[in-house]
C-alpha positions in Angstrom: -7.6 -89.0 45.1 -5.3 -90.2 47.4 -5.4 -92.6 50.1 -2.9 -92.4 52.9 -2.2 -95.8 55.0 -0.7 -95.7 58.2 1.6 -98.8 59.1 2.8 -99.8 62.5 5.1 -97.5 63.3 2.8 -94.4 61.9 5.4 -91.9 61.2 6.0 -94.6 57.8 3.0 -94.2 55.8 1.6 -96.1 52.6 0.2 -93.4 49.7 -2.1 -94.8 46.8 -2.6 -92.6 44.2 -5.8 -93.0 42.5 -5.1 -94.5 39.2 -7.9 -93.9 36.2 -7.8 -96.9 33.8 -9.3 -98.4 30.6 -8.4 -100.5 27.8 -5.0 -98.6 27.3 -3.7 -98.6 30.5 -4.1 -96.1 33.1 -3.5 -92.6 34.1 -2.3 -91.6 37.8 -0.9 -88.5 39.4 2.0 -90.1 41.1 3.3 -87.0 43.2 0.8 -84.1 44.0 2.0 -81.4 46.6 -1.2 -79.8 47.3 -2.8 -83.5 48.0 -0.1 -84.4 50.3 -0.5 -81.1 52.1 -4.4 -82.5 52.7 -3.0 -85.5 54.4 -0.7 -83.5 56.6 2.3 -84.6 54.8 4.1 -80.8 54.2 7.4 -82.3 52.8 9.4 -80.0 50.2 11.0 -82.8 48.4 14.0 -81.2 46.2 16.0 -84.1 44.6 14.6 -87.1 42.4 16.5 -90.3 42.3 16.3 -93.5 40.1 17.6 -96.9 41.1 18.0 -99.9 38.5 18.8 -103.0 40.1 18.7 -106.1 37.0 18.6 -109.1 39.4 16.4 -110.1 42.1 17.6 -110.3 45.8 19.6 -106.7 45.2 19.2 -105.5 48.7 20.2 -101.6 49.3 20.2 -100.5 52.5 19.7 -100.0 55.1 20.5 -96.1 54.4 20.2 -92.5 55.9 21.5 -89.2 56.1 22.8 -87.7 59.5 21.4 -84.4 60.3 21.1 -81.3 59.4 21.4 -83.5 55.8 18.7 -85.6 56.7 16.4 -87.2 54.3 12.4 -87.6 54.1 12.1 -90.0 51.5 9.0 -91.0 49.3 9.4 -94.4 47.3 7.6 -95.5 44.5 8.5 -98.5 41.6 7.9 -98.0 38.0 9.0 -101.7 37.0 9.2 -104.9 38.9 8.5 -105.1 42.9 10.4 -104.5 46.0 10.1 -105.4 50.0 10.8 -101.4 51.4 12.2 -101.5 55.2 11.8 -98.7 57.5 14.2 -98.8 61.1 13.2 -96.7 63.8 16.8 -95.1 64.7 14.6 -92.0 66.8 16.5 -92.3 70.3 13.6 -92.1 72.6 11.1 -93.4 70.3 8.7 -96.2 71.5 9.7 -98.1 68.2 13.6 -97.3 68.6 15.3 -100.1 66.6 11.7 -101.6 65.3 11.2 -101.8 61.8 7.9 -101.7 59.1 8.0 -103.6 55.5 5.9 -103.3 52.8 5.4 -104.7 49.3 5.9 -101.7 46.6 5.6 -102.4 43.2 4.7 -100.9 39.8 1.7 -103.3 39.8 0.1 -102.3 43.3 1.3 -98.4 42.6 1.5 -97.9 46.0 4.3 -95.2 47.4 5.7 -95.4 50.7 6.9 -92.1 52.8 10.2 -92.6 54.8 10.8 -89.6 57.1 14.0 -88.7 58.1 14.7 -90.6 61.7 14.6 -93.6 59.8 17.0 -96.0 58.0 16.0 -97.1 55.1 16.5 -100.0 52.7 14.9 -102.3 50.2 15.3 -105.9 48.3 14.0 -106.6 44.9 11.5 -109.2 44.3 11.6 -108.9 40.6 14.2 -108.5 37.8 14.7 -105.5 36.2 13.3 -103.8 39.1 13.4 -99.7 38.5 12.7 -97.3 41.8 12.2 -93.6 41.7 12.1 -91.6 45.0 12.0 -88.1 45.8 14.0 -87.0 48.6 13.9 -83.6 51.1 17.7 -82.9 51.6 20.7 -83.3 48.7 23.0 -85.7 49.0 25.7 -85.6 51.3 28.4 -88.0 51.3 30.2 -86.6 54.6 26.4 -87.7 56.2 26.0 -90.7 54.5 25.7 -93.5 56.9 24.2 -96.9 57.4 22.9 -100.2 59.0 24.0 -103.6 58.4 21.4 -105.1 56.4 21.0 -108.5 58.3 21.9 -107.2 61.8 20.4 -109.8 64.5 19.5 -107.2 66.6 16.8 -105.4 63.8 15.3 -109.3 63.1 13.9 -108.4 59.6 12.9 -110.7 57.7 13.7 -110.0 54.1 12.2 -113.0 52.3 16.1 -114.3 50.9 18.6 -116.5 52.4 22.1 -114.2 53.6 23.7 -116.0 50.8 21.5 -115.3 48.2 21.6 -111.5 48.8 23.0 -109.1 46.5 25.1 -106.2 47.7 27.6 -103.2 47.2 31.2 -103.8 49.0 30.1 -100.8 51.2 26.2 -101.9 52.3 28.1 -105.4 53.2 30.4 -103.4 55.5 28.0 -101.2 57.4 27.9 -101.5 61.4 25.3 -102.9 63.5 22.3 -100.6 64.9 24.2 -101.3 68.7 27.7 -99.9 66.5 26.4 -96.2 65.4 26.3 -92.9 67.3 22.7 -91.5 68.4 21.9 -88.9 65.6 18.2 -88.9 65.6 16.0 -87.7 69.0 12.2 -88.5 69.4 11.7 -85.4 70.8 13.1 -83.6 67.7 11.1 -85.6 65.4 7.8 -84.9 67.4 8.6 -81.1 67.2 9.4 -81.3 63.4 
């Protein structure tokens, strides 16, 4: 019922959901706890968030929550299609500053799972792109940090010239990955 995909860096992991369709359209349980639990995924995911973004080349990110506010986050897109970036910000990690992508989109139905160690961010490949994601931790703006999007150093390649991108005043003012304190340990994560 659900297939779990490792990428890369395997901490970031691709769900599919088996989804049951015929002539009307299809059925699929997008989020079950007791599945996830199977996969060795033991998350208690207590907020759900919706981003709208109408245009494509809206690029959000690249976010995270300092601990103990910290955020496991599980993606999914119920309309249009985004490139989801994971960085490795786990001091100690063998991945440290690396980074996975991967196409999510209502289409594909695929989810990915962000754990908390990781800065996160997308870009929207569609219009009228609409993302859902549960999270582990509430928001908490005092934690709220973040990544400049297009930092060298991180080398992602987000499918969109610099000038074309779309952002909030605040994502375009976001430090390098060389510019923020430590927060995250590789140990701590592997103990988690």
């Amino acid at each position: 019922m659900l297939e779990v995909i490792e990428l890369d860096i395997p901490e970031v992991r691709i769900l599919c959901p088996k989804r049951h369709g015929d002539s009307r359209g299809f059925f699929s349980e997008t989020y079950n706890k007791a599945l996830l639990s199977d996969a060795g995924i033991d998350i208690d995911f207590i907020q759900d968030n919706h981003a709208y973004s109408a245009e494509k080349g809206t690029v959000r990110g690249l976010h995270y929550q300092m601990p103990p506010f910290a955020q496991d986050k599980l993606v999914r897109v119920v309309r249009g299609a985004i490139l989801d970036v994971a960085v490795d910000l786990r001091v100690g990690s063998p991945t440290y500053g690396q980074h996975v992508s991967s196409v999510i989109s209502a289409e594909n139905g695929k989810q990915i799972l962000v754990p908390a160690g990781f800065a996160h961010g997308l870009v929207t490949l569609e219009p009228y792109t609409e993302v859902l994601y549960k999270v582990s931790q509430y928001y908490a703006p005092e934690h709220d940090r973040g990544i400049l999007w297009n930092d060298p150093e991180l080398a992602i390649d987000w499918g969109l010239a610099e000038a074309d991108a779309i952002l909030s005043p605040k994502d375009r003012k976001l430090p390098r990955l060389a510019e923020v304190a430590a927060c995250f340990s590789y140990t701590e994560a592997a103990e988690a």
